[in-house]
C-alpha positions as CSV (number, residue, x, y, z in Angstrom):
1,X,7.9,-15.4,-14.8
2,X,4.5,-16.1,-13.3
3,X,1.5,-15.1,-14.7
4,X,0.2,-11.8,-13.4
5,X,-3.4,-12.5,-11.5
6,X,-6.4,-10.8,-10.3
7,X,-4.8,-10.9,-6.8
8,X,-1.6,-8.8,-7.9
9,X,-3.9,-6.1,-9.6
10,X,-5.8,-5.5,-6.8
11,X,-2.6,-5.6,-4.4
12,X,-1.2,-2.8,-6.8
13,X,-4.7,-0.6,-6.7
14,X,-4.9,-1.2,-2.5
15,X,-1.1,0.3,-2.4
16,X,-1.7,2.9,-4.9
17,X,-4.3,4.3,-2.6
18,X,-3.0,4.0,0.8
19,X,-0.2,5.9,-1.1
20,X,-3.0,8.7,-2.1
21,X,-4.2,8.7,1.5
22,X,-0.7,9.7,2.5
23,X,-0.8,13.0,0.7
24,X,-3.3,14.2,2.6
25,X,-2.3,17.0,4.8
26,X,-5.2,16.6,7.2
27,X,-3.8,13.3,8.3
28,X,-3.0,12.4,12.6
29,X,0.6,11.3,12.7
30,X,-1.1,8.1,14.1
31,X,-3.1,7.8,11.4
32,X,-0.1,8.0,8.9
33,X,1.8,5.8,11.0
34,X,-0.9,3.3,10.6
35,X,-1.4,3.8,6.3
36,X,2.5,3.6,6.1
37,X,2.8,0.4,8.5
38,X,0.2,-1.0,6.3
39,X,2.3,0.4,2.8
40,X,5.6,-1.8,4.4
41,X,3.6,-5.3,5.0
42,X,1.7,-5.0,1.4
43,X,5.2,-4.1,-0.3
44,X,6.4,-7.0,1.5
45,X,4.1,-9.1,0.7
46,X,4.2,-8.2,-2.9
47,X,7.9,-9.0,-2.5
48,X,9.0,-5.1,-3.6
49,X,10.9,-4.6,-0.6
């Protein structure tokens, strides 16, 4: 198993908040387009999906 880095941490804390930004209920539909577009390439570059 490799070693967990600096650069997974902050992977994690940029995907736990574009998660947080998608419960706001003041968000454009393109705007949470965007956030979950952006939630798809960081999981998949994190290799979660």
């Amino acid at each position: 198993m490799p070693a967990y880095t600096c650069a997974d941490y902050r992977a994690e804390m940029i995907l736990a908040g574009l998660m947080k930004q998608l419960q706001n209920k003041d968000l454009s539909e393109v705007r949470r387009n965007e956030i979950m577009n952006d939630i798809k390439k960081l999981k998949e570059k994190m290799g979660l999906d």
